[in-house]
C-alpha positions as CSV (number, residue, x, y, z in Angstrom):
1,X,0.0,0.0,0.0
2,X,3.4,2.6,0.9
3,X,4.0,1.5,-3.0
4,X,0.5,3.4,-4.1
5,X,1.9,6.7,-3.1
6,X,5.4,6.5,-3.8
7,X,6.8,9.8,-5.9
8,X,7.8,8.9,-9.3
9,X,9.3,10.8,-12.4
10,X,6.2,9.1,-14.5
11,X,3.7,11.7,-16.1
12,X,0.1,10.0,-16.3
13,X,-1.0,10.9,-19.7
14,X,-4.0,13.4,-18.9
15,X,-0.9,15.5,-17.6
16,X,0.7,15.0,-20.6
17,X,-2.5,15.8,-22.8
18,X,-3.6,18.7,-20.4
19,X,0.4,20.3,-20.7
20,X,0.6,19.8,-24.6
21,X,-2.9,21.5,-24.7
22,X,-1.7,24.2,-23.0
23,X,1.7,24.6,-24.8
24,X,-0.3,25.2,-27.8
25,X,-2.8,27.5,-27.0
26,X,0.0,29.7,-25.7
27,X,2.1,29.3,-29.0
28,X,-0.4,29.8,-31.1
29,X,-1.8,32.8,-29.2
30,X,1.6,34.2,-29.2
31,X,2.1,33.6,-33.3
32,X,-1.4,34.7,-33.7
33,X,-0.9,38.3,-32.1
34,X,3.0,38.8,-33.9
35,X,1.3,39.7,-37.3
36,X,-2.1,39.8,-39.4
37,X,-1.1,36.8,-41.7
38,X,-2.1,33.3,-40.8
39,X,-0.2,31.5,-37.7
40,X,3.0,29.4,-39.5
41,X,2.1,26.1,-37.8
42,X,5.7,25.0,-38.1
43,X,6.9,27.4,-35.6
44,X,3.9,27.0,-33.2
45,X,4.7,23.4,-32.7
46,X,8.8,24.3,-32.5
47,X,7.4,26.7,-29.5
48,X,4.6,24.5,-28.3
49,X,7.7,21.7,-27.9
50,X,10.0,24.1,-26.3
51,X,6.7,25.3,-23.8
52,X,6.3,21.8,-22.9
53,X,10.3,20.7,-22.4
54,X,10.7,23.4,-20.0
55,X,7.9,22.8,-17.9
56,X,9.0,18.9,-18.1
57,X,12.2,20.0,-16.3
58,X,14.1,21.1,-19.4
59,X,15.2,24.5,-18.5
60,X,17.3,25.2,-21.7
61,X,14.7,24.3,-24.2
């Protein structure tokens, strides 16, 4: 039962789905108010991966 409650490193995967979510939104938002032209999705992912590194414990991303 100690076992059930034991810290680990593991991210359950509505975490996961709930921090990509928000990496998005904020990457996109952020492409969205730089300029009047559609978003380049290419760089919203590059940022939404960067968003979701550093709050994984990546603090260089």
């Amino acid at each position: 039962m100690a076992d059930e409650f034991a810290p680990s490193d593991e991210w359950d995967e509505d975490t996961m789905i709930e921090t990509r979510r928000f990496a998005f939104e904020h990457a996109l938002i952020a492409h969205l108010h730089k300029r009047d032209a559609a978003a380049d999705l290419a760089a919203v992912f590059k940022d939404a991966d960067r968003i979701v590194n550093y709050v994984l414990g990546d603090l260089n991303p």
